[in-house]
N, C-alpha and C positions, 0 to 999 in steps of 0.2 A: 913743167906741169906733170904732176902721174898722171899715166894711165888706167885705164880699167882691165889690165892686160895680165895685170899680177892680180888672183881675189885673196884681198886681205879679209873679209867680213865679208858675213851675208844679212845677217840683220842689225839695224844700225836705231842707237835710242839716241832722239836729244832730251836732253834735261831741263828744265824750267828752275823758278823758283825753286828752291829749296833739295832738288836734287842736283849736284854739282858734280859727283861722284856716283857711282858702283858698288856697292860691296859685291862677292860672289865674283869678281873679276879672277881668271888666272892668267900669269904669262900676259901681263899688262907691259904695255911699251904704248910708247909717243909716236904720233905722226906727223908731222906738219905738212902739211900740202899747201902747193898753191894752185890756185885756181883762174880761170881766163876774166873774172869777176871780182879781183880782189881777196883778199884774207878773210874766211870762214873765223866765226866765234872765238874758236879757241883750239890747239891741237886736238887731232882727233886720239883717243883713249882704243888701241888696240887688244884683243886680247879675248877669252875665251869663258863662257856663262853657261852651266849644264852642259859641257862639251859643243856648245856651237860658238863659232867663230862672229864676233861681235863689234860693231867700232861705238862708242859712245862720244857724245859731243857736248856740250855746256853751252845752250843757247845764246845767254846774255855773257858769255866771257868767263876765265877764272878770276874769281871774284864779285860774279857779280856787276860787271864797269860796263853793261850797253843796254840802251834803253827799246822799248821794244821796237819804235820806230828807225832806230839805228841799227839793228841786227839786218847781216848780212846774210839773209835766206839764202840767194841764190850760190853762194859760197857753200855755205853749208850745203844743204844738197847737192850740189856740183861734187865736193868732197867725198860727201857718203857714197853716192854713186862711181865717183871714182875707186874706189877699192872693192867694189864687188856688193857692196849692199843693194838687197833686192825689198827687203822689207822693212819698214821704219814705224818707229816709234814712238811718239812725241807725248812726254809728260810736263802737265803744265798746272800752274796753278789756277783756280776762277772762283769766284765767286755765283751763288746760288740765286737765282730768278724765281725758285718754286718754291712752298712752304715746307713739303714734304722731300726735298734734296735740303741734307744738313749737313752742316761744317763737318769734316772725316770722311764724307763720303764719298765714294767713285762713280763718274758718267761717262758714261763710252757716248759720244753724241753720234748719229748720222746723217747732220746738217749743221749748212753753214751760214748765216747772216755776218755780211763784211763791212760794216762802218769807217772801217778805214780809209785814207786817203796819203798819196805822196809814196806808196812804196814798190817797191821792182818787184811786182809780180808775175814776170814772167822771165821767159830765157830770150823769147822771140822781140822783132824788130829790127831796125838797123839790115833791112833786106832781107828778112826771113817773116812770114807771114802765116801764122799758125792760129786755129782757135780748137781749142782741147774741149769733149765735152765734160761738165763739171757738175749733172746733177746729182750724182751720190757722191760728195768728195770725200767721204772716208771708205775704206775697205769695208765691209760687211762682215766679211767672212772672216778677217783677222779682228776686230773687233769683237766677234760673238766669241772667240775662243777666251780674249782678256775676260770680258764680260764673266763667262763659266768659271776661269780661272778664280778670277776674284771672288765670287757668289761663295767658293767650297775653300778658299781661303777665312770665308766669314766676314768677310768685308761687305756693310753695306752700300748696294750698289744698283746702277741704272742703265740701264740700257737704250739707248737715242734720247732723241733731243735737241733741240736746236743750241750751238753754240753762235754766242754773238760776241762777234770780234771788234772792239771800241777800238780807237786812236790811243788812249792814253798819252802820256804815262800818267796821269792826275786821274785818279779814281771816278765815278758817276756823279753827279749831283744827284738830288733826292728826286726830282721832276724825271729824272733822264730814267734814272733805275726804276722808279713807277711805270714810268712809262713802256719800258721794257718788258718790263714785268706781265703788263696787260696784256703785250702783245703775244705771249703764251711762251716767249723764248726759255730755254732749260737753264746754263749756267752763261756766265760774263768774264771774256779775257781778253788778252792783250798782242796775241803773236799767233793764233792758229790757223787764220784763213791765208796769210800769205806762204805759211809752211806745206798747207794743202793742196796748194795750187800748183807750185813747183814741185811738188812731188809728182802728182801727178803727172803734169808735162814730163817726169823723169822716169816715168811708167815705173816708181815705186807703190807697192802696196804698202797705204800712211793708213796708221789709228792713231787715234790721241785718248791717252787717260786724263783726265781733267780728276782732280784733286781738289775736289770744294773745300774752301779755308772760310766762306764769311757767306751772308746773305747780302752781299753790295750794299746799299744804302737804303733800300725800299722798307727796312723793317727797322720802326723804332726801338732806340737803345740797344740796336748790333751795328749799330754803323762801320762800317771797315775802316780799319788803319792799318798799313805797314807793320806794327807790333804785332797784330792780331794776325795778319799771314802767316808772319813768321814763326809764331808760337802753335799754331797746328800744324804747319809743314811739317814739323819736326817728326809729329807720328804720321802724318800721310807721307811721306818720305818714307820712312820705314815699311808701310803696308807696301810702296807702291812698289820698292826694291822686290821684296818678297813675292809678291805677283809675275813680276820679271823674270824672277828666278825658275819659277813654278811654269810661266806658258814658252818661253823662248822658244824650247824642243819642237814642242808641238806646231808654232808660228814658220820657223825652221824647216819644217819637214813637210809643213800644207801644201798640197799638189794646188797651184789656185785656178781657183773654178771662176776667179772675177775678170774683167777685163782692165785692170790696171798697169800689166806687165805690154798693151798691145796699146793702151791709151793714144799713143800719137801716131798708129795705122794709117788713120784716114783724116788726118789735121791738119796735115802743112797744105798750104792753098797757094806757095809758092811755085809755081814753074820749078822744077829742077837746073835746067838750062838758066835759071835768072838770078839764080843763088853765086852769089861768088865766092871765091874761093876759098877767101879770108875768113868768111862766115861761117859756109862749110865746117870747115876746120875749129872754127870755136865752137863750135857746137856739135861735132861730131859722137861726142860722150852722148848725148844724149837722141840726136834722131840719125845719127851716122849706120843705122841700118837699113835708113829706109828711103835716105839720099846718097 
């Protein structure tokens, strides 16, 4: 397994739908890691963006071959945070809840509604007993800079919001997305509350750019399909590169004034003395400071 001993990167993007790749990468190279948790996504994408040192990762695999409830979160983070990543970035695709978020457009959300069910949302367990607090789960402060970023870019765009995280992989029925809708939630996807969570446990500072492709199903004759994602990703893909390129520096160089870097301070509720070794030691990357 690497360590966190060498920093290869400090801030780290994974990609969703439709971004698979980087452009603006230099001095790109391959990393494979393994991790105490299994094989992460896909190799990590090494390499340097505005002069900061970068790892990028491909959520669902290259190619596209894992469904969201198959992705292996705690891999992935395990990963990033093994090479020195402190700040993450998670671009995703979703669909729109509100009338006024339309298809092309960017939501920084600052909440999280988690519908899902069946996946490894945590690191802890198995004789380590931790609960992380999780009311703000995305960064603020890294979030308002994407946010500015994007705005002077020209990109129209939002700032919070609730994102609600479904099961998938089969899209909303028409009842479900209505129903959502009412509840006043912002956009709809498929992979961000469990990326949020283990980040946090990994005291990384997480934003997520959501890339609205559709209005989910709540609006007749936009119903979503597969084709329809794919045919706007192509230019929210493009905006969202260019936004990347534009804040990295600045995300990079933020003295953070949040408390995501210190998140699992006062969490493990585990005895020290009760933790064994084994555990210890798997988990070391991640609260090894503070056991």
């Amino acid at each position: 397994m690497k360590s966190s001993s060498s920093k290869k990167a400090k801030v780290g993007i994974i990609g969703g739908s439709g971004l698979y790749d980087m452009d603006g990468f230099s001095n790109k190279r391959l990393l494979k890691v393994k991790t105490p948790f299994g094989e992460p996504s896909a190799p990590l994408i090494l390499g340097e963006i505005s002069g900061v040192s970068c790892a990028f990762l491909a959520r669902h695999g290259n190619g596209h071959t894992i469904l969201p409830q198959e992705i292996n979160v705690r891999a992935n983070i395990w990963a990033l945070k093994s090479v020195g990543v402190e700040r993450l970035i998670g671009v995703t695709a979703v669909g729109s809840l509100k009338e006024e978020v339309s298809p092309r457009h960017f939501v920084f959300p600052d909440q999280i509604f988690d519908l899902t069910h069946g996946r490894n949302a945590t690191f802890f367990g198995n004789g380590i007993v931790a609960h992380t607090a999780f009311h703000t789960p995305f960064c603020l402060e890294q979030s308002k800079i994407l946010f500015e970023k994007s705005k002077a870019l020209g990109v129209s765009t939002h700032q919070g919001g609730t994102y609600l995280c479904m099961q998938g992989p089969l899209f909303s029925t028409k009842a479900e997305s209505r129903f959502y809708k009412g509840l006043g939630f912002s956009v709809i996807g498929m992979t961000a509350a469990t990326e949020a969570k283990l980040a946090r446990e990994a005291e990384l500072c997480y934003s997520l750019i959501s890339l609205v492709t559709d209005y989910d199903c709540w609006k007749d004759g936009e119903e979503v399909s597969a084709d329809i994602v794919t045919s706007v990703m192509h230019d929210n893909s493009k905006n969202a590169q260019k936004l990347l390129i534009s804040a990295i520096s600045d995300i990079a160089n933020r003295k953070p004034q949040c408390s995501c870097p210190e998140a699992m301070k006062h969490a493990i509720v585990t005895a020290p003395k009760s933790i064994k070794p084994a555990a210890k030691k798997k988990l070391s990357l991640i609260i090894g400071k503070y056991i």
